[in-house]
GUROLUM-10757 format. One record per atom (N, C-alpha, C, O, CB): residue in one letter; residue number from 1; z, y, x; atom name. Coordinates in pm, whole numbers, plus 32768, in hexadecimal, padded with zeros to 4 digits. Each point is the difference from the previous one (the first is absolute). Glycine has a CB too. Example, Ala and Ser with C-alpha at 12.3 -4.5 7.8 and 13.67 -1.06 7.14 Angstrom:
<atoms>
- res_n_pz_py_px_atom
- A_1_830C_7DC7_8527_N;
- A_1_8000_8077_7FA7_CA;
- A_1_8000_8078_805A_C;
- A_1_8042_7FFE_8068_O;
- A_1_803B_7F8D_7EDB_CB;
- S_2_7F3B_80DE_809A_N;
- S_2_8006_8077_8052_CA;
- S_2_8049_806D_7FB3_C;
- S_2_8011_806F_8033_O;
- S_2_7F18_7F52_8043_CB;
</atoms>
This chain:
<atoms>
- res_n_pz_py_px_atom
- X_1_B7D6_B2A8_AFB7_N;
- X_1_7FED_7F79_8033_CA;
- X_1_7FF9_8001_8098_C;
- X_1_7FCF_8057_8048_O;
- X_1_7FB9_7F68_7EE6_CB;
- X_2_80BD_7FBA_80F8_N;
- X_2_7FFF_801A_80B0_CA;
- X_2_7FBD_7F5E_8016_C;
- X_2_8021_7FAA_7FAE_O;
- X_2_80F1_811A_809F_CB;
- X_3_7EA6_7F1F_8007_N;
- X_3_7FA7_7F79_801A_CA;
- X_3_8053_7FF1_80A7_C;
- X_3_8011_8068_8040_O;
- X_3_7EBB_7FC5_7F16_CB;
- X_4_8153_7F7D_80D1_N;
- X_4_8018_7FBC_8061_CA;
- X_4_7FD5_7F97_801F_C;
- X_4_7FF8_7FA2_7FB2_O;
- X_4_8086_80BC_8035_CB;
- X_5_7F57_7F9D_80A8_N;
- X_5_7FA9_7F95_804D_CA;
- X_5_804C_7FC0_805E_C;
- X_5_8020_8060_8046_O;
- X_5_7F1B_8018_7FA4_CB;
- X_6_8100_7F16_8050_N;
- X_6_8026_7FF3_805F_CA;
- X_6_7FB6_7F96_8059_C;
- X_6_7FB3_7FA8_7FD9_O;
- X_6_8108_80B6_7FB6_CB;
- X_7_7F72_7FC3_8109_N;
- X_7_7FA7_7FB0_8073_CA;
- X_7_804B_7FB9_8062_C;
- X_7_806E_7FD2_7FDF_O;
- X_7_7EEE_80D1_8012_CB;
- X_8_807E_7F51_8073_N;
- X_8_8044_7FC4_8057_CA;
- X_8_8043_7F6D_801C_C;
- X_8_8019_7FE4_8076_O;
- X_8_7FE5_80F3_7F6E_CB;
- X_9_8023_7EC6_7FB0_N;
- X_9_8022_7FBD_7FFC_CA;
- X_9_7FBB_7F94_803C_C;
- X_9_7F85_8002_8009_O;
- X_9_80DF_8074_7F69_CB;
- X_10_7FF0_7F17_80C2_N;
- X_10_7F90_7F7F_803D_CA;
- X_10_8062_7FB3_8017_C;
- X_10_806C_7FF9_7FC6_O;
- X_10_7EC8_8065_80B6_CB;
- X_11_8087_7F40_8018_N;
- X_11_8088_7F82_801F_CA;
- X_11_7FEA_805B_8082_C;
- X_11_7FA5_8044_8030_O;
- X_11_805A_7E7B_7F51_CB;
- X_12_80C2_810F_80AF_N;
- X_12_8029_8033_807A_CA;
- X_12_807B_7F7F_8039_C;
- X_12_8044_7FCD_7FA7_O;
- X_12_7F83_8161_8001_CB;
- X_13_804D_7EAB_80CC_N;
- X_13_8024_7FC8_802E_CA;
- X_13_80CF_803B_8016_C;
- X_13_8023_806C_802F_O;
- X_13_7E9C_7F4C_8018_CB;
- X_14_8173_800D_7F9F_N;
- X_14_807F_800A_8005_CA;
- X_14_804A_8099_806A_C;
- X_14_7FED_7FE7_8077_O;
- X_14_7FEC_7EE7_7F57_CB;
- X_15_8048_8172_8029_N;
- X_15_8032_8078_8062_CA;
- X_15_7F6E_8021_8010_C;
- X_15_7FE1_801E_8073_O;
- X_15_8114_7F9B_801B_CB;
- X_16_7EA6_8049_7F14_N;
- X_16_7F75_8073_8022_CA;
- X_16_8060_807E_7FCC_C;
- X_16_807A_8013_8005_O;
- X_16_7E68_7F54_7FB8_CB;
- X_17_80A2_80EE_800B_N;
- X_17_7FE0_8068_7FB7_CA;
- X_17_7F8F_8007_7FC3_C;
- X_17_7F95_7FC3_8007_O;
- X_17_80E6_8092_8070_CB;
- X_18_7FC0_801F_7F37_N;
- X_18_7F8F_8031_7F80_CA;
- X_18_7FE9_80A8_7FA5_C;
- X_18_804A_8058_7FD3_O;
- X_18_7FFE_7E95_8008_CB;
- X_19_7F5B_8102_802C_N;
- X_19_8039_8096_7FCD_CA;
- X_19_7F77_8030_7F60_C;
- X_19_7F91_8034_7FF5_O;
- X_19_80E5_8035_816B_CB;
- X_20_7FFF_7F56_7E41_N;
- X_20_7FC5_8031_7F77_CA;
- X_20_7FD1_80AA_7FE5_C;
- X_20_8043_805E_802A_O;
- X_20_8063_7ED5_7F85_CB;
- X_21_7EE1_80DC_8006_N;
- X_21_7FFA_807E_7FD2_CA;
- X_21_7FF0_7FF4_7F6D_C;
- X_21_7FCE_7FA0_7FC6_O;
- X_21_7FD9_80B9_810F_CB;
- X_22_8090_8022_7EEF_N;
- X_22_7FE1_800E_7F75_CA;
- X_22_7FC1_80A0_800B_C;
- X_22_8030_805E_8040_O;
- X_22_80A1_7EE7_7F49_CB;
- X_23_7E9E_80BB_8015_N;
- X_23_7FAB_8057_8004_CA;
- X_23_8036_8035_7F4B_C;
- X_23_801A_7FBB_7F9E_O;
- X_23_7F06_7FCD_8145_CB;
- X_24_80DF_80F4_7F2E_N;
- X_24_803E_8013_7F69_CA;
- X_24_7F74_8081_7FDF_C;
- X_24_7FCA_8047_8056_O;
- X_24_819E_7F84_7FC4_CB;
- X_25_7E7B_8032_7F51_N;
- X_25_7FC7_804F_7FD5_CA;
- X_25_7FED_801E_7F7E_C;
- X_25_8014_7FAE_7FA6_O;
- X_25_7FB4_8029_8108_CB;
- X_26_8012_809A_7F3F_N;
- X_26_8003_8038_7F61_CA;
- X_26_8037_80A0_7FFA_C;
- X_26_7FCF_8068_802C_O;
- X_26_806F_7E8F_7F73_CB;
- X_27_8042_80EB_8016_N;
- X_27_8032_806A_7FE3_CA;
- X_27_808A_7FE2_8028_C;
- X_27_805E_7FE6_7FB5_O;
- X_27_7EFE_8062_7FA0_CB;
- X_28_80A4_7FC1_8181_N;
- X_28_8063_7FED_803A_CA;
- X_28_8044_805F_8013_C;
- X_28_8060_7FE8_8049_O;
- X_28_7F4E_7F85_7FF9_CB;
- X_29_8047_811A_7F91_N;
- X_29_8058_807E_8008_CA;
- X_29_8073_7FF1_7FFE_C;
- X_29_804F_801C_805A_O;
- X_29_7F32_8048_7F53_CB;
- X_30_80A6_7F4E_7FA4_N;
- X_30_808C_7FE5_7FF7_CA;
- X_30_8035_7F8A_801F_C;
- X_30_8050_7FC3_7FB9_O;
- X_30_7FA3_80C7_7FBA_CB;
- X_31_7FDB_7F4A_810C_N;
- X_31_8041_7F60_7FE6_CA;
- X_31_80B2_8045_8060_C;
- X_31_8007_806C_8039_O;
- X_31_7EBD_7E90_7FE4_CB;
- X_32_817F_80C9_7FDC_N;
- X_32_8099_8038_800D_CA;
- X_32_8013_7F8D_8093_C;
- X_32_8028_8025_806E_O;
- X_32_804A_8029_7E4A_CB;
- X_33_7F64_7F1E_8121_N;
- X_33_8021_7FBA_8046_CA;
- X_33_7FA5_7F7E_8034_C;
- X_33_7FA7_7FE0_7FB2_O;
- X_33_8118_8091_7FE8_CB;
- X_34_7F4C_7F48_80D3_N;
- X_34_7F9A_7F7A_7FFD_CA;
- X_34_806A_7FAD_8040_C;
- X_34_804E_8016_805D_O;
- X_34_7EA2_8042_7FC1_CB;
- X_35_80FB_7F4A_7F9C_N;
- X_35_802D_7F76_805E_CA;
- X_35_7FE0_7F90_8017_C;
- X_35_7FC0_7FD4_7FA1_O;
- X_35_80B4_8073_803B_CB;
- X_36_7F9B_7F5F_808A_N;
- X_36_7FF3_7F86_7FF1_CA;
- X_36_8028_7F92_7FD4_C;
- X_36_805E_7FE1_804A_O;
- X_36_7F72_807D_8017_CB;
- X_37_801F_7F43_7F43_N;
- X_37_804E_7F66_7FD1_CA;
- X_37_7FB3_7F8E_802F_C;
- X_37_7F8E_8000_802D_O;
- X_37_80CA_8058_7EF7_CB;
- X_38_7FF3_7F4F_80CD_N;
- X_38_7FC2_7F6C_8019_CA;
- X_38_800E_7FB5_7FD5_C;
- X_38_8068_8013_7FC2_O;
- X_38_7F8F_7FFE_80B5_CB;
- X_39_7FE2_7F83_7F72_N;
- X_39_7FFB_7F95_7F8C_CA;
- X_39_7FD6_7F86_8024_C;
- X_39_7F8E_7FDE_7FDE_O;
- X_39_8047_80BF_7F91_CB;
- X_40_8092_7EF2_80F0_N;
- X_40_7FE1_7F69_801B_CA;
- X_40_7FFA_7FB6_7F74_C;
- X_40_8032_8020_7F94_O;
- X_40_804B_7FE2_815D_CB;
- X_41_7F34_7F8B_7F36_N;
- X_41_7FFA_7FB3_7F92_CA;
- X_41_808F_7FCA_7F93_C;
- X_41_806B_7FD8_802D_O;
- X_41_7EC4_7FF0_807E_CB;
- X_42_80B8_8041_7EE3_N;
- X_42_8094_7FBF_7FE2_CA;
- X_42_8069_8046_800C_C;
- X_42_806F_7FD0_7FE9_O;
- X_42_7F4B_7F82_8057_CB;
- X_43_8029_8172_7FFE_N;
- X_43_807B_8015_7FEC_CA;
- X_43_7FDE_80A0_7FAF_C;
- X_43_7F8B_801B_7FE4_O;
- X_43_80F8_7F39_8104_CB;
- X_44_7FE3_8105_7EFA_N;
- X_44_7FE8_806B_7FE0_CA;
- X_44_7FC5_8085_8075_C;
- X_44_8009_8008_807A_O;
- X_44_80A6_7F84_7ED2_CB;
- X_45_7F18_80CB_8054_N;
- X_45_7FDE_8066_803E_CA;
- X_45_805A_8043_8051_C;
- X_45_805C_802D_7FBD_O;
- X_45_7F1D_7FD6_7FA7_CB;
- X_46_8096_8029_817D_N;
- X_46_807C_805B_7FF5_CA;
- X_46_7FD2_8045_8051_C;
- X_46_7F9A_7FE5_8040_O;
- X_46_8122_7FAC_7F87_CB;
- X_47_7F91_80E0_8043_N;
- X_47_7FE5_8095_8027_CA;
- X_47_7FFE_7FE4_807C_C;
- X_47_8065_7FCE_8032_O;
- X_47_8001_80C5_7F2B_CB;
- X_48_7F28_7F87_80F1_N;
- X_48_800F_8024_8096_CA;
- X_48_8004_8062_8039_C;
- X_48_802D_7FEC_8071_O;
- X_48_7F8C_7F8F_7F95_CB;
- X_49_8025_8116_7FE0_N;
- X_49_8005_804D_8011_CA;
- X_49_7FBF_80A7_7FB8_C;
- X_49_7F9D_8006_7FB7_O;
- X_49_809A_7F20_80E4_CB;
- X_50_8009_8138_7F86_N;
- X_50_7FDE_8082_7FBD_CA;
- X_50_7FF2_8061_8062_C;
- X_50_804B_8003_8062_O;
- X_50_8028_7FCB_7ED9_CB;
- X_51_7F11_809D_80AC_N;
- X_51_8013_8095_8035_CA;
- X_51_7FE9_805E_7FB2_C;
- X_51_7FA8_7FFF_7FAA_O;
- X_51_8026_7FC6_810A_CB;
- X_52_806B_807F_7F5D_N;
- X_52_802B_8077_7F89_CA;
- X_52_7FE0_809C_802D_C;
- X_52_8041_8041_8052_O;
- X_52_8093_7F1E_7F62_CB;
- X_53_7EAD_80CE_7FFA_N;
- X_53_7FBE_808D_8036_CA;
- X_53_8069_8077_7FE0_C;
- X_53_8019_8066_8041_O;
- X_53_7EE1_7F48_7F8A_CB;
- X_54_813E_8021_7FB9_N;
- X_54_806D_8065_7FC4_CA;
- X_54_803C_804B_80B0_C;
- X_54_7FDB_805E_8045_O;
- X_54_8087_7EE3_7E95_CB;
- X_55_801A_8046_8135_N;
- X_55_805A_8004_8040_CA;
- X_55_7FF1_800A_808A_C;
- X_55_8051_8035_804C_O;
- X_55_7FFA_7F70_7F09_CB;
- X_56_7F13_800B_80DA_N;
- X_56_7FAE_7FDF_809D_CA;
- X_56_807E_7F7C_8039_C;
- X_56_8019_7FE2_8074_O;
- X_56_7F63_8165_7FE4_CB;
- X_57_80B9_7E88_7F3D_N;
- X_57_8049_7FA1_8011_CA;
- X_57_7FD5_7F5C_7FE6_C;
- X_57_7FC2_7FCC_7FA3_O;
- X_57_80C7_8101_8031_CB;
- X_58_7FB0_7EFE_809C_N;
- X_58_7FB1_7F73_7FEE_CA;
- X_58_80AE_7F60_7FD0_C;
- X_58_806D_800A_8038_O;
- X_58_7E72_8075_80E1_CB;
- X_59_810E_7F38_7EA6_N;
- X_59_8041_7F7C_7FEE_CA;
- X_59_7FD2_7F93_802D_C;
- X_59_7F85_8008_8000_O;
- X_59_80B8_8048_7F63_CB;
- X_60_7FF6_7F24_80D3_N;
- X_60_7FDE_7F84_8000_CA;
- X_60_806C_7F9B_7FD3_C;
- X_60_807B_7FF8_8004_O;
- X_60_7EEB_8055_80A2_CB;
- X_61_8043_7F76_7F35_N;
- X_61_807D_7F57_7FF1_CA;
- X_61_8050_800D_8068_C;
- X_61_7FE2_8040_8065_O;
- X_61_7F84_7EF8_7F4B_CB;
- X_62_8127_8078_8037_N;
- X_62_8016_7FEC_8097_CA;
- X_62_7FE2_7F6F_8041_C;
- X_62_802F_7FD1_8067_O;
- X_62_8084_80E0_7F75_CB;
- X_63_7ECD_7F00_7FA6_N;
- X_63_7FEF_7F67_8062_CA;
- X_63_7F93_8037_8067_C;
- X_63_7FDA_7FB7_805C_O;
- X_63_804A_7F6A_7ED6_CB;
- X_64_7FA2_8177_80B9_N;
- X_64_7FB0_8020_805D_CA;
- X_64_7FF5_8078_805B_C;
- X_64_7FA5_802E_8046_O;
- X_64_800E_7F50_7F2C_CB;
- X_65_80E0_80AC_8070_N;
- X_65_8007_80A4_804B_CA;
- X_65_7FFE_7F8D_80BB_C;
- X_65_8022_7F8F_8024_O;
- X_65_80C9_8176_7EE4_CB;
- X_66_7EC9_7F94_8143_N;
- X_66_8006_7FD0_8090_CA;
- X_66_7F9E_7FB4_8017_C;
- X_66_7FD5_8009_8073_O;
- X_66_80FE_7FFD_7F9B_CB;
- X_67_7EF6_7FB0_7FAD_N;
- X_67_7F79_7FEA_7FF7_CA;
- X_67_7F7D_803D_7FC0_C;
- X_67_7F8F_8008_802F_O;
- X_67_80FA_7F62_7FEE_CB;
- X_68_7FA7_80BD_7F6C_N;
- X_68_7F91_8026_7FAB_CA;
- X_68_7FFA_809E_8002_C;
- X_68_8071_802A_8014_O;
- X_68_7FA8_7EFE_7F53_CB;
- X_69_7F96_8130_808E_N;
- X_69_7FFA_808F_7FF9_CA;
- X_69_7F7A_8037_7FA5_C;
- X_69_7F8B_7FEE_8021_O;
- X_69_80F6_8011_80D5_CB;
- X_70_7FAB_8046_7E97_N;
- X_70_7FBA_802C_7FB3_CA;
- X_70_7FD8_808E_8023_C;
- X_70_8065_8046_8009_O;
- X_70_7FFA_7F18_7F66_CB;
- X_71_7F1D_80F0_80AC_N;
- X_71_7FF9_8067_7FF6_CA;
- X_71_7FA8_8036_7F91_C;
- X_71_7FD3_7FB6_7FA8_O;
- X_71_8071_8033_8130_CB;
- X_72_7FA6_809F_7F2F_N;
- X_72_7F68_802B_7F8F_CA;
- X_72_7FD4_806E_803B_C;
- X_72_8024_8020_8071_O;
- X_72_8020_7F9F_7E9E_CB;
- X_73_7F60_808E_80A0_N;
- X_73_7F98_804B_804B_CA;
- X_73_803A_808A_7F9E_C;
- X_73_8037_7FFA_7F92_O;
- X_73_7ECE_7F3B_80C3_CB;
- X_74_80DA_8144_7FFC_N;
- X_74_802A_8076_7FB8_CA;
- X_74_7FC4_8027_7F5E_C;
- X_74_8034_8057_7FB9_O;
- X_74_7FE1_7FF0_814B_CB;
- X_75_7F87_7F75_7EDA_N;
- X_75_7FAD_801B_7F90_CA;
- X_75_800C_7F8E_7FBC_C;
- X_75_7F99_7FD4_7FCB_O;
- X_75_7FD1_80C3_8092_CB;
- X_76_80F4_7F32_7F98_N;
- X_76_804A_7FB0_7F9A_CA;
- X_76_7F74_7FAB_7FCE_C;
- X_76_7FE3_8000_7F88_O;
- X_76_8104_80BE_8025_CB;
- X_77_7EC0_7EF7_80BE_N;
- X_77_7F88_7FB2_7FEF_CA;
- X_77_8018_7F74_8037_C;
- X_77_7FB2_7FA2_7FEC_O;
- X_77_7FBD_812D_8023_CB;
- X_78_8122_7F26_804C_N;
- X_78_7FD5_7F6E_8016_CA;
- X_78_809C_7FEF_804E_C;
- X_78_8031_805E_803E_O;
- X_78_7E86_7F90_7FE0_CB;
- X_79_8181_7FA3_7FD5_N;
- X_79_8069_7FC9_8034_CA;
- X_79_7FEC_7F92_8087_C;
- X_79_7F8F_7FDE_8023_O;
- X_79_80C1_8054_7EE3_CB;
- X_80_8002_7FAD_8128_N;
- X_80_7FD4_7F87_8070_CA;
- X_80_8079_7FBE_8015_C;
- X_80_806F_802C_7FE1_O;
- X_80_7EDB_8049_80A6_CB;
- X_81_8095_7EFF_7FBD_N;
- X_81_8082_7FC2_7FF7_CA;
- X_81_8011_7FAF_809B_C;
- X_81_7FD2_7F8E_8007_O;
- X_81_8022_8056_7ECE_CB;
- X_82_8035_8042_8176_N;
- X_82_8008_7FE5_8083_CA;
- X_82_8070_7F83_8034_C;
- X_82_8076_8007_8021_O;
- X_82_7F39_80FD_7FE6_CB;
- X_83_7FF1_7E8A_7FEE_N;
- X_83_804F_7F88_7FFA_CA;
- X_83_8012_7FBF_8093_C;
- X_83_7F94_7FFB_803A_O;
- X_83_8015_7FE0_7ED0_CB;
- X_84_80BA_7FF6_813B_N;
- X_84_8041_7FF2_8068_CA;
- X_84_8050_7F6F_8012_C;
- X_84_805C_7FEF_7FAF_O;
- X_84_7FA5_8111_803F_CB;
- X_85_7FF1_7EBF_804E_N;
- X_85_8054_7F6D_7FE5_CA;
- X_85_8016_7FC4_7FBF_C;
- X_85_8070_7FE5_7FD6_O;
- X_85_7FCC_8040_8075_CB;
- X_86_7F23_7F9C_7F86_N;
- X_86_800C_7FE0_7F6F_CA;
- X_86_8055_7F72_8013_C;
- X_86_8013_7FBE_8066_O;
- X_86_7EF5_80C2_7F30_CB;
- X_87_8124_7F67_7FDD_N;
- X_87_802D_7F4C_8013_CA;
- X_87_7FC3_7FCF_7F85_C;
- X_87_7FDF_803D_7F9B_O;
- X_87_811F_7FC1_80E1_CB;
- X_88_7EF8_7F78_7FA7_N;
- X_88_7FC4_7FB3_7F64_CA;
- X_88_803A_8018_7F9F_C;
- X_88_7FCB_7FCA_7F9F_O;
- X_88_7FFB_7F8E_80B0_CB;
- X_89_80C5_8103_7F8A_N;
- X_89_8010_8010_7F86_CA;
- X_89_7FD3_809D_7FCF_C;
- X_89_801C_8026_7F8E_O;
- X_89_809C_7F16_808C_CB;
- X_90_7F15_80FF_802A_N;
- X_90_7FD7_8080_7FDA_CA;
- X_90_7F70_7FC4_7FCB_C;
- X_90_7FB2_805B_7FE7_O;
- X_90_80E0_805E_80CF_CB;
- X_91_7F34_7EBB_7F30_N;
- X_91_7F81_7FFD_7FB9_CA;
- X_91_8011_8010_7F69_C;
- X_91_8056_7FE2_7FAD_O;
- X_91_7F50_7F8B_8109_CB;
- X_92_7FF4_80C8_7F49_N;
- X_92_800C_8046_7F51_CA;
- X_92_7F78_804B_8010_C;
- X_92_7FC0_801B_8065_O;
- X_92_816C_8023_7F5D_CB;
- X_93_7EB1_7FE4_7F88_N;
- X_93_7FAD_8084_7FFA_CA;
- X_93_8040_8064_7FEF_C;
- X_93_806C_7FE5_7FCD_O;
- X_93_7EF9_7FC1_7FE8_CB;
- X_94_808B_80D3_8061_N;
- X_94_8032_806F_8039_CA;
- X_94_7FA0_805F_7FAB_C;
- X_94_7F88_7FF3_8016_O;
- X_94_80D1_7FB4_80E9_CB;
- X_95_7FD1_80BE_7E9A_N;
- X_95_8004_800A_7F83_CA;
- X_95_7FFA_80B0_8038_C;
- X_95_804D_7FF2_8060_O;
- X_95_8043_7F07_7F07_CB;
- X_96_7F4E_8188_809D_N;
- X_96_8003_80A0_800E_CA;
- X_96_8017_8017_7F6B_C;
- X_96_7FD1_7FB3_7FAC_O;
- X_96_7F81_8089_812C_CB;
- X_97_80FD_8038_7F07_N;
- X_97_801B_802C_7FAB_CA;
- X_97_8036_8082_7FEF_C;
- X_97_8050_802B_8054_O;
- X_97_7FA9_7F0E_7F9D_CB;
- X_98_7FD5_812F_7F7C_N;
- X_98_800D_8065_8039_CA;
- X_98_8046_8041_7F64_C;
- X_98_7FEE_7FD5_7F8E_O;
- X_98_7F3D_8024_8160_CB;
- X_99_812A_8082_7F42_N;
- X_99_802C_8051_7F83_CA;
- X_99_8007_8084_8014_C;
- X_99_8029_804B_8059_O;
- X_99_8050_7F0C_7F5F_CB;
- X_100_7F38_80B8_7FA3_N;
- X_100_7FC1_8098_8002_CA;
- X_100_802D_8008_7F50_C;
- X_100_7FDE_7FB1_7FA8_O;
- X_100_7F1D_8058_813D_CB;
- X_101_8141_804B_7F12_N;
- X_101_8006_8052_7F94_CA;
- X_101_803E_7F76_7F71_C;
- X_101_7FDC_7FE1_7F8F_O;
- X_101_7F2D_8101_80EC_CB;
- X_102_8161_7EF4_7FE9_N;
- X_102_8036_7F8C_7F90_CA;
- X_102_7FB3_7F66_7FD4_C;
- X_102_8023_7F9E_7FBF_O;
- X_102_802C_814D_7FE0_CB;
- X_103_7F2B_7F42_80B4_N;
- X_103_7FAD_7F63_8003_CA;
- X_103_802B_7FA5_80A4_C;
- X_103_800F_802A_8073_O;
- X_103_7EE9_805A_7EE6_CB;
- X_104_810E_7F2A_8083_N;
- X_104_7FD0_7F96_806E_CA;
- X_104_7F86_7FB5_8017_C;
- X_104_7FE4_7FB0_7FA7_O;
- X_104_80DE_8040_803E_CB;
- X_105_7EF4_8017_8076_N;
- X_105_7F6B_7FC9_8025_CA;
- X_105_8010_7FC3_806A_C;
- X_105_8037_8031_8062_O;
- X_105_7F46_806D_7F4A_CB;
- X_106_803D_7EB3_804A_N;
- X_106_803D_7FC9_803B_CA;
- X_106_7F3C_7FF5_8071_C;
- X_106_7F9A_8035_7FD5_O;
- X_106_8196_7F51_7F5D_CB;
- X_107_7ED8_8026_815D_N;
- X_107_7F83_7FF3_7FF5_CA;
- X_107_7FFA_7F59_7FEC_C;
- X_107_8064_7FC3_7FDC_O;
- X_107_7F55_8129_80B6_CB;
- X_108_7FAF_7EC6_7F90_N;
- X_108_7FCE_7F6C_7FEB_CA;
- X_108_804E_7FD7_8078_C;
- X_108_8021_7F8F_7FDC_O;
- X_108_7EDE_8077_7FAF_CB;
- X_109_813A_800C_80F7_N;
- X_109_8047_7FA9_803C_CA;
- X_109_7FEA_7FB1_806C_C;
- X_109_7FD2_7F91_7FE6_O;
- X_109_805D_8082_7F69_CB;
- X_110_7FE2_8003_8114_N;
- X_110_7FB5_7F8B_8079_CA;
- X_110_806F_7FD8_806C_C;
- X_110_8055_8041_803C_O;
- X_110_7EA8_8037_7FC1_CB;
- X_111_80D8_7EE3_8002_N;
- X_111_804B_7FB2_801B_CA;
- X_111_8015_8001_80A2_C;
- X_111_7FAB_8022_8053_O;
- X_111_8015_7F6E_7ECB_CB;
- X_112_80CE_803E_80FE_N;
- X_112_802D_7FFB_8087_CA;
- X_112_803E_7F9D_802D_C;
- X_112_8078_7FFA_7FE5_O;
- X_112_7F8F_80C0_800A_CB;
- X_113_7FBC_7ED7_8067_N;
- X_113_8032_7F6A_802B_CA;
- X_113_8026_8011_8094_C;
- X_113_7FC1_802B_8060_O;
- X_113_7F9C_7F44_7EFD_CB;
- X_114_810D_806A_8097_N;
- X_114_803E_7FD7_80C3_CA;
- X_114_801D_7F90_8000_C;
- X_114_8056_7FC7_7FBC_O;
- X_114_801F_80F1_8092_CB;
- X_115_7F3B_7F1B_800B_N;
- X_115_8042_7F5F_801E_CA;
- X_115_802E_7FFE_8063_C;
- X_115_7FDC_804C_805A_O;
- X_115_7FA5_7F3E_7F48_CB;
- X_116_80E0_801A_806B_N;
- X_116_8084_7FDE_805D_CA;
- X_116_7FB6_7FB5_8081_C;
- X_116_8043_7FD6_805E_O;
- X_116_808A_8000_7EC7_CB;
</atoms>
């Protein structure tokens, strides 16, 4: 079992910043991968980004490459999400998630508002 916490989230003013953390714990040995999703009202869940311990390789959307930058920590305990020019449509909750050994664990989620 892997428990994920995430933080950081709040209101930020149009072209702020932000910078989400996800705190991971348990039995994070095998987690393979973490990423970030988001989820505005009314629409589906989508991938914002991945870093990958396997590979030390990282992915993003491209509605947020150049802005957004995902890193993690060497002990596969916590991800971060380094948010950069935000715009009112990047509001959403913003969802950490992690895979270890064929499970997915998702965490509770904290929300992120930019107003214009």
């Amino acid at each position: 079992q892997v428990q994920l916490v995430e933080s950081g989230g709040g209101l930020v003013q149009a072209g702020g910043s932000l910078r989400l953390s996800c705190a991971a714990s348990g039995r994070t040995f095998n987690i393979v991968h973490m990423d970030w999703f988001r989820q505005a009202p009314g629409k589906e869940r989508q991938f914002v980004a991945r870093f990958n311990w396997d590979i030390r390789g990282t992915s993003h959307a491209d509605s947020v490459k150049d802005r957004f930058t995902i890193s993690g920590d060497n002990a596969k305990t916590a991800v971060y999400l380094q948010m950069n020019s935000l715009k009112p449509e990047d509001t959403a909750i913003y969802y950490c998630a992690a895979s270890s050994l064929g499970n997915v664990y998702w965490g509770q989620g904290t929300q992120v508002t930019v107003s214009s």
